[in-house]
Every structure is written in C-alpha cells, then in structure tokens.
VOLOTI-49689 format. One record per residue: residue number from 1; residue in one letter; chain; x, y, z of N, C-alpha, C in turn. Coordinates in pm, whole numbers, plus 50000, padded with zeros to 5 digits. Example, Ala and Ser with C-alpha at 12.3 -4.5 7.8 and 13.67 -1.06 7.14 Angstrom:
BEGIN
<site resi="1" resn="A" chain="A" n_px="51319" n_py="49431" n_pz="50780" ca_px="51230" ca_py="49550" ca_pz="50780" c_px="51320" c_py="49670" c_pz="50780"/>
<site resi="2" resn="S" chain="A" n_px="51285" n_py="49775" n_pz="50708" ca_px="51367" ca_py="49894" ca_pz="50714" c_px="51290" c_py="50003" c_pz="50787"/>
This chain:
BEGIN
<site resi="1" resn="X" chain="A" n_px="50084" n_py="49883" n_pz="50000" ca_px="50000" ca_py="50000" ca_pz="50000" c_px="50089" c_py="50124" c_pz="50000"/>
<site resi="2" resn="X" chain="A" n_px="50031" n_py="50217" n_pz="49934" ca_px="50122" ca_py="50329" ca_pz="49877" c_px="50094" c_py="50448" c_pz="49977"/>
<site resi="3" resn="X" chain="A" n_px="50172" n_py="50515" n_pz="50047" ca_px="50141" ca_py="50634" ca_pz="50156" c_px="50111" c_py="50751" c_pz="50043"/>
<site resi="4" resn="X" chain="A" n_px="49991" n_py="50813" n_pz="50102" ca_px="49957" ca_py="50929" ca_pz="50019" c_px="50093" c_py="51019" c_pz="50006"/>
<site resi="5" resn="X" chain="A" n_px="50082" n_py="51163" n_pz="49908" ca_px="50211" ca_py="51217" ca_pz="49851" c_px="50171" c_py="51346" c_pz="49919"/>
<site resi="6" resn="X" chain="A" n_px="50256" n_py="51437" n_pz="49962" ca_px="50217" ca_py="51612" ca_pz="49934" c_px="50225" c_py="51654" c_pz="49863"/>
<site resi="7" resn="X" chain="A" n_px="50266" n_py="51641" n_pz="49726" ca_px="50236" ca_py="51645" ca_pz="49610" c_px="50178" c_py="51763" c_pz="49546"/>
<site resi="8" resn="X" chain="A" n_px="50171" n_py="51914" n_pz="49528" ca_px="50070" ca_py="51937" ca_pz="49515" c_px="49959" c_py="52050" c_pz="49599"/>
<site resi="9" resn="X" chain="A" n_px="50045" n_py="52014" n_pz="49712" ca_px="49989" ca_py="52034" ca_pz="49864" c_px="50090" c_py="52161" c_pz="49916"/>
<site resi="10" resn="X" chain="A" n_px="50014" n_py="52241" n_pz="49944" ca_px="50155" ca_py="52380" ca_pz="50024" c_px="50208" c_py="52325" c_pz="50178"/>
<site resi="11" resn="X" chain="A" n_px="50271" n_py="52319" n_pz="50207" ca_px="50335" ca_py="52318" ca_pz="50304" c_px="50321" c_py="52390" c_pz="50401"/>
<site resi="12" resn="X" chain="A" n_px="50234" n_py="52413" n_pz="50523" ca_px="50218" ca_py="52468" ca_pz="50624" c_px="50267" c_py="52467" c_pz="50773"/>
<site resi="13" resn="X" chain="A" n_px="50316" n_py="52542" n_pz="50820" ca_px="50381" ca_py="52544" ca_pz="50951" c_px="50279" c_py="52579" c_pz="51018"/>
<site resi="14" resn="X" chain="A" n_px="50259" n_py="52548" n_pz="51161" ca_px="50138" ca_py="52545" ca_pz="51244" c_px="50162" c_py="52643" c_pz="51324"/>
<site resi="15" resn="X" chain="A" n_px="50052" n_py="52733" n_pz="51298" ca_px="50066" ca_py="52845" ca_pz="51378" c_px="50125" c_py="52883" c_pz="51504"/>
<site resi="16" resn="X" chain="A" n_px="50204" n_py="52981" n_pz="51560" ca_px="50279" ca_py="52999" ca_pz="51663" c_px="50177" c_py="53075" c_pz="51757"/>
<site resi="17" resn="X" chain="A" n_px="50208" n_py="53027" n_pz="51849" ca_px="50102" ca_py="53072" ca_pz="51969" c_px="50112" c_py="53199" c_pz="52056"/>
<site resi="18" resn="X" chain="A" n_px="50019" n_py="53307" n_pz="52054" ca_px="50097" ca_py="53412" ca_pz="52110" c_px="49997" c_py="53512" c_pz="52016"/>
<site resi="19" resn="X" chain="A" n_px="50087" n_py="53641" n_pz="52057" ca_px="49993" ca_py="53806" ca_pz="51975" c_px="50020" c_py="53800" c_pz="51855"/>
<site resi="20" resn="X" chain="A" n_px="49940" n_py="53795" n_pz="51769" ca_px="49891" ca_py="53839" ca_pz="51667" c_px="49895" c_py="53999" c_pz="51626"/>
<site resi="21" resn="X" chain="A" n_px="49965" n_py="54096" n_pz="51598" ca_px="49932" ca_py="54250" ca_pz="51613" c_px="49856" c_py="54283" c_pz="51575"/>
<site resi="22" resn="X" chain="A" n_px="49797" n_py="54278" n_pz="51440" ca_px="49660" ca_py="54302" ca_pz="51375" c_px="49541" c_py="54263" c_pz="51323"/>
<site resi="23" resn="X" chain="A" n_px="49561" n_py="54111" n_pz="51338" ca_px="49456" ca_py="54048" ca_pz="51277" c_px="49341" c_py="54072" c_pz="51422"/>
<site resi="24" resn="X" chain="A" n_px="49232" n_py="54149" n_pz="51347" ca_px="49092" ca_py="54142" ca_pz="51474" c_px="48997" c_py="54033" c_pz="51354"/>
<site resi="25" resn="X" chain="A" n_px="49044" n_py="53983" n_pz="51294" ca_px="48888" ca_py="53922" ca_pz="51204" c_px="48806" c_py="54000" c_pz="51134"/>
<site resi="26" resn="X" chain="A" n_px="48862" n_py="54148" n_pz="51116" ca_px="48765" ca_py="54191" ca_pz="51045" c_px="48662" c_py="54277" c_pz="51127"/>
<site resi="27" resn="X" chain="A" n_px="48695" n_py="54273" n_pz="51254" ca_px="48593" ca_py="54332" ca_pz="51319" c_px="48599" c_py="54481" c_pz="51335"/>
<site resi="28" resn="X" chain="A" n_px="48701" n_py="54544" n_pz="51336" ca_px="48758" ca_py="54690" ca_pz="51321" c_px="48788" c_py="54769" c_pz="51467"/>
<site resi="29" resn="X" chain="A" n_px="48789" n_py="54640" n_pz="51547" ca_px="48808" ca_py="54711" ca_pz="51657" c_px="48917" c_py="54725" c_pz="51691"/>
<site resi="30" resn="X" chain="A" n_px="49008" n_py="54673" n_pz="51624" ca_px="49197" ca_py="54711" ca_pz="51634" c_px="49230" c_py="54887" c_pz="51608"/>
<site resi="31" resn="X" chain="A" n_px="49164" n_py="54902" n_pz="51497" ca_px="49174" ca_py="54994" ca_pz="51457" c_px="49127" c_py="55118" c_pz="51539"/>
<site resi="32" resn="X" chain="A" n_px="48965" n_py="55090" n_pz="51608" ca_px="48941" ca_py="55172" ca_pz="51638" c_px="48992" c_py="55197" c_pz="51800"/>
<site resi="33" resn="X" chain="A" n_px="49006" n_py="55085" n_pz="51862" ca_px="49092" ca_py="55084" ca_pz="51975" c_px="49250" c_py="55191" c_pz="51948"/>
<site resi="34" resn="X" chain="A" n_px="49327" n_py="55163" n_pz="51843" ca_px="49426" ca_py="55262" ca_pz="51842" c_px="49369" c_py="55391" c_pz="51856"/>
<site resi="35" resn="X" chain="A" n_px="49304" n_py="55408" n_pz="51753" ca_px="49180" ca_py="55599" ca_pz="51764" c_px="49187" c_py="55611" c_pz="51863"/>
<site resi="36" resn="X" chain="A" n_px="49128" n_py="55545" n_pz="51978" ca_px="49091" ca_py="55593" ca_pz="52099" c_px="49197" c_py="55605" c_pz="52215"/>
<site resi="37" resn="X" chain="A" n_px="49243" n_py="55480" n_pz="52192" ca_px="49362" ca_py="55458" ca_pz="52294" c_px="49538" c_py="55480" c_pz="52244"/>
<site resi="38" resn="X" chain="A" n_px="49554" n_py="55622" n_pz="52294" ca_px="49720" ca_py="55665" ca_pz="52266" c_px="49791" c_py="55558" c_pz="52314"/>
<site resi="39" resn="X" chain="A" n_px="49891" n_py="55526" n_pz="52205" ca_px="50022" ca_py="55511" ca_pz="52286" c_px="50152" c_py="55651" c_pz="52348"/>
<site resi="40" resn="X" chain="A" n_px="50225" n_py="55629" n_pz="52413" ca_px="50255" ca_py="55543" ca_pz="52534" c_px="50220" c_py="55451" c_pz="52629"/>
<site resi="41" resn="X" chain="A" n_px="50108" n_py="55569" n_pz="52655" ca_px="49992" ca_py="55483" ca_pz="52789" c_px="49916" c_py="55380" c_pz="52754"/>
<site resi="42" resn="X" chain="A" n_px="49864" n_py="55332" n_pz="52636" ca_px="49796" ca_py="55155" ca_pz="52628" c_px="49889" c_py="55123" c_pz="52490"/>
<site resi="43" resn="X" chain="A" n_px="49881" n_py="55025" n_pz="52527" ca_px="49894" ca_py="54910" ca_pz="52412" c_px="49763" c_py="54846" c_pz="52329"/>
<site resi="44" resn="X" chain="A" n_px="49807" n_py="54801" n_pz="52239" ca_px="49659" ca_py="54723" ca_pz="52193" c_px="49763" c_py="54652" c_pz="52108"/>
<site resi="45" resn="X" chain="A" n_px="49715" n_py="54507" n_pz="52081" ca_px="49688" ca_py="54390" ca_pz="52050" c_px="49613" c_py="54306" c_pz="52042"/>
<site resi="46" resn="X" chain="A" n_px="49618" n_py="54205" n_pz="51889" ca_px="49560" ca_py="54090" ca_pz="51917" c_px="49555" c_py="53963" c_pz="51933"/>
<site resi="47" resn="X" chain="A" n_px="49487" n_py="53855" n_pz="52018" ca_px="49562" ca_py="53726" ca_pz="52011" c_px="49489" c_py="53619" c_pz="51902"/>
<site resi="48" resn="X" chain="A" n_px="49536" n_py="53483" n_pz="51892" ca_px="49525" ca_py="53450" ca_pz="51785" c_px="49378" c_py="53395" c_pz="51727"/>
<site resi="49" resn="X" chain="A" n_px="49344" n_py="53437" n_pz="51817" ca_px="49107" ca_py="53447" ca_pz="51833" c_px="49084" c_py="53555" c_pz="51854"/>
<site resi="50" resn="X" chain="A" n_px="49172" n_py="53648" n_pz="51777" ca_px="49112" ca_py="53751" ca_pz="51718" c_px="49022" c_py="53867" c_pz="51795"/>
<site resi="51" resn="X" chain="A" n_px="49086" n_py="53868" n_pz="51954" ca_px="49005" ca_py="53923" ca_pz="52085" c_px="49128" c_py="54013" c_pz="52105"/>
<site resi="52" resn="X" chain="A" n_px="49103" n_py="54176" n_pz="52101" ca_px="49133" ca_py="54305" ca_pz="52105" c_px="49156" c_py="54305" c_pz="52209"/>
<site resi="53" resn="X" chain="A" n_px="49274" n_py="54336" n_pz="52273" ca_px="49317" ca_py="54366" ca_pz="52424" c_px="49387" c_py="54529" c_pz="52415"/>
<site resi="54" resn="X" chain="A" n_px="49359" n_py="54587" n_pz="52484" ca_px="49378" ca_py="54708" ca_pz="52519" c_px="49457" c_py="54709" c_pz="52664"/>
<site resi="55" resn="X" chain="A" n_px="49563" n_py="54736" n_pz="52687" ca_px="49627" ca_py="54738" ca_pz="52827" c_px="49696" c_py="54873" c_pz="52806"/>
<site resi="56" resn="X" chain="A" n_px="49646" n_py="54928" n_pz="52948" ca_px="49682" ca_py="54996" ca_pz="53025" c_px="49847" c_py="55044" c_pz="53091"/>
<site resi="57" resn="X" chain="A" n_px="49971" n_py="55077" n_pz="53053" ca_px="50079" ca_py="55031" ca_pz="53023" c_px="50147" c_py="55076" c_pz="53191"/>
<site resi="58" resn="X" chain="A" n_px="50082" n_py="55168" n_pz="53268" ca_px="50093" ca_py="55233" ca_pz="53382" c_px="50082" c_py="55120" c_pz="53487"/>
<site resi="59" resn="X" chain="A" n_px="49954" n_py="55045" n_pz="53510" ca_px="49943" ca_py="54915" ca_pz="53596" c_px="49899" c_py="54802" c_pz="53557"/>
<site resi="60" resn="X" chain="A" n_px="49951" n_py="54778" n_pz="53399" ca_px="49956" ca_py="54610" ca_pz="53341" c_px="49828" c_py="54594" c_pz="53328"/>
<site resi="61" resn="X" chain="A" n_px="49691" n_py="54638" n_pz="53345" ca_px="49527" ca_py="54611" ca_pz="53401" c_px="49526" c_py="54574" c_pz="53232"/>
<site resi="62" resn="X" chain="A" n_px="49444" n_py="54478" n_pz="53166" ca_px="49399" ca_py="54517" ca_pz="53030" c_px="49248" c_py="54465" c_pz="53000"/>
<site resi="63" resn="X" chain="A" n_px="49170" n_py="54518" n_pz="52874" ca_px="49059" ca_py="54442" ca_pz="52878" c_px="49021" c_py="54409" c_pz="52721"/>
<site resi="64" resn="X" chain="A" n_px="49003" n_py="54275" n_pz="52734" ca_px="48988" ca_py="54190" ca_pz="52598" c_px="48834" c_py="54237" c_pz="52538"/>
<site resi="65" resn="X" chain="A" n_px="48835" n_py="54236" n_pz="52393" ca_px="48723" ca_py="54252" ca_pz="52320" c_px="48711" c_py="54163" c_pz="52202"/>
<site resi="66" resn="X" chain="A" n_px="48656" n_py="54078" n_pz="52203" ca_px="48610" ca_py="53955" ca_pz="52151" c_px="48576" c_py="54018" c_pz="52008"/>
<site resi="67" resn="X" chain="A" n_px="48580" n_py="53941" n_pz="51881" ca_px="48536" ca_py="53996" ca_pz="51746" c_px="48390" c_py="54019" c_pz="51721"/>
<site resi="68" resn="X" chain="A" n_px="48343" n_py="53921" n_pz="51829" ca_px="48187" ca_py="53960" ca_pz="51797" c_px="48130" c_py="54061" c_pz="51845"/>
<site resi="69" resn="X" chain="A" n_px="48184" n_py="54142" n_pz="51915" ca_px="48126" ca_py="54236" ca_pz="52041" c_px="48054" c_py="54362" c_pz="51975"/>
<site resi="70" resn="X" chain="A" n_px="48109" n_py="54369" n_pz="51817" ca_px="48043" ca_py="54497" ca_pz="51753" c_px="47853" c_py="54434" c_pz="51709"/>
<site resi="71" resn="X" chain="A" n_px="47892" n_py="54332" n_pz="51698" ca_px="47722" ca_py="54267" ca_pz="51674" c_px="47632" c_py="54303" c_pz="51804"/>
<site resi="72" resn="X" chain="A" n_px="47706" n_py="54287" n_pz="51919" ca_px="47615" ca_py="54255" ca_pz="52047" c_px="47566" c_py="54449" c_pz="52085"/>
<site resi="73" resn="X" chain="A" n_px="47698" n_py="54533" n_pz="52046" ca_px="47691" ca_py="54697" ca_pz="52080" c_px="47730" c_py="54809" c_pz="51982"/>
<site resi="74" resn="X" chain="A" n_px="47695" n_py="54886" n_pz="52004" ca_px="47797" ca_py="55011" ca_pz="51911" c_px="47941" c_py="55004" c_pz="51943"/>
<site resi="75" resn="X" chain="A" n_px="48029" n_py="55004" n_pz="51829" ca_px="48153" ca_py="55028" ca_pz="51839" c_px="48189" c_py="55132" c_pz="51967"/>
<site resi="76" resn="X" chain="A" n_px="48144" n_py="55259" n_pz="51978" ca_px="48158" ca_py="55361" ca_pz="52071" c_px="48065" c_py="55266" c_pz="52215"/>
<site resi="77" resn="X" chain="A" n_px="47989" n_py="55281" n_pz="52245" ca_px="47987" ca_py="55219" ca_pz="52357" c_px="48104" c_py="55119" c_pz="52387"/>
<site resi="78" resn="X" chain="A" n_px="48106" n_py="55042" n_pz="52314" ca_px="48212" ca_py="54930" ca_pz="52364" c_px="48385" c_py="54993" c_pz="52403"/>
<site resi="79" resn="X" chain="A" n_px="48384" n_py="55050" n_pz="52327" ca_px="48493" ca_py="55164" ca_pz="52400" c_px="48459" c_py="55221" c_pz="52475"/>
<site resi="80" resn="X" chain="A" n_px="48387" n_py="55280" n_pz="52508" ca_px="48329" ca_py="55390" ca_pz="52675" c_px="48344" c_py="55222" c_pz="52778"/>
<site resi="81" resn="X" chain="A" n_px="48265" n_py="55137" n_pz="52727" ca_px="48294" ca_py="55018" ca_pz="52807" c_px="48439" c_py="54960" c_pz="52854"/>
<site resi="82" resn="X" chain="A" n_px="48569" n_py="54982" n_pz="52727" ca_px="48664" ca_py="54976" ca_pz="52803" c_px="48738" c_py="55069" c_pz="52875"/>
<site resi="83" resn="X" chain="A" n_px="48709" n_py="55233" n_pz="52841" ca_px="48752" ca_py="55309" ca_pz="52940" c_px="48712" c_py="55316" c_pz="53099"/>
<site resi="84" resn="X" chain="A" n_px="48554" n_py="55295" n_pz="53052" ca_px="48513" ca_py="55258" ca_pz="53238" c_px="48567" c_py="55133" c_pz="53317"/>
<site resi="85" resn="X" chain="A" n_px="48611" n_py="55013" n_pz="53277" ca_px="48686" ca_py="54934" ca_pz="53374" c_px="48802" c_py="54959" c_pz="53390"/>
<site resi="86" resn="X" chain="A" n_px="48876" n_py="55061" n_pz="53264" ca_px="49047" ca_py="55074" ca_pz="53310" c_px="49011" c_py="55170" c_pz="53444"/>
<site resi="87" resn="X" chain="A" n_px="48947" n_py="55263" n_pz="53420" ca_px="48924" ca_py="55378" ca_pz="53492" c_px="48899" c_py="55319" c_pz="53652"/>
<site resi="88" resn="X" chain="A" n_px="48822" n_py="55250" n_pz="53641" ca_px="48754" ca_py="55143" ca_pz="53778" c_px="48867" c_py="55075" c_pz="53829"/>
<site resi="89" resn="X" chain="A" n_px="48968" n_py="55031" n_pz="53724" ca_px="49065" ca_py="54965" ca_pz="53791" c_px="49204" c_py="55088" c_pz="53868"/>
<site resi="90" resn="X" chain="A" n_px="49183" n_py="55193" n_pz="53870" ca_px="49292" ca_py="55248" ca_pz="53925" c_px="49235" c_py="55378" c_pz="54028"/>
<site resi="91" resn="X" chain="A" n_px="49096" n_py="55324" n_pz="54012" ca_px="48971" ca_py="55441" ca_pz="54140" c_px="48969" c_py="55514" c_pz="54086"/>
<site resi="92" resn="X" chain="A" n_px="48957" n_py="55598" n_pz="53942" ca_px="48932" ca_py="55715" ca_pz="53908" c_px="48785" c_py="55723" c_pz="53862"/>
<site resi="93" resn="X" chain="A" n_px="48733" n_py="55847" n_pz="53850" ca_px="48599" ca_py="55817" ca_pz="53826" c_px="48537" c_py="55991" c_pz="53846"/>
C-alpha cells in the first residue's frame, strides 16, 4: 500500500502561539481601539482568536474585546465600556 504524497499540497507550519498585532477578524476594533487609545499609555493587541486587548501600560490592568462584540453593541459604547473598567481599575471616576 502506497502512503499518500504532498504532492501538490503547500506546506504549512502550524501556527505559533501568542499576539497576533493586527489580525481582529475583520471586526475593526483594532483599529478603532488605536483611535481611541494613545500610545505610550495603552497598548493594543491581538491574540490569535482575534480578541482586542487594550492594556493599560501604567498598571499592566487590560481588557479583551472579543470579534463579535460589535454585533452585540455600538463600536463607541464598547469603548466607553473599556475606558470605564480601566478607569475602575485604578479608582478614578
């Protein structure tokens, strides 16, 4: 019996595990997370499910945004949503 060939076939290396910088899936919240959130003070990234993390670069705090999250809210709310837990996380208010 003959072992199938790759033949034909591209050659793929299996994804490396870890941040992703830009891929959000399409969801645009990479993008709009930079708009909102300067660097120095946050970071933004994404990991490889495509969930928008925004951290806070002052006390490490960060908060993930899933690709679907623009279906469930307005883009702008969901940002007011991550400014109010960074904000919550360091007592300002």
């Amino acid at each position: 019996m003959r072992k199938p060939s790759n033949q034909g076939r591209p050659v793929t290396e299996p994804a490396e595990p870890g941040v992703v910088s830009t891929d959000d899936g399409g969801s645009g919240l990479y993008e709009a997370c930079h708009a909102r959130f300067a660097e120095p003070e946050y970071e933004i990234m994404c990991d490889p499910v495509h969930t928008v993390w925004v951290k806070r670069v002052a006390d490490g705090r960060s908060v993930g945004l899933p690709p679907w999250l623009p279906r469930q809210c307005s883009l702008e709310a969901a940002l007011e949503r991550v400014e109010s837990k960074l904000r919550v996380a360091v007592g300002e208010r």
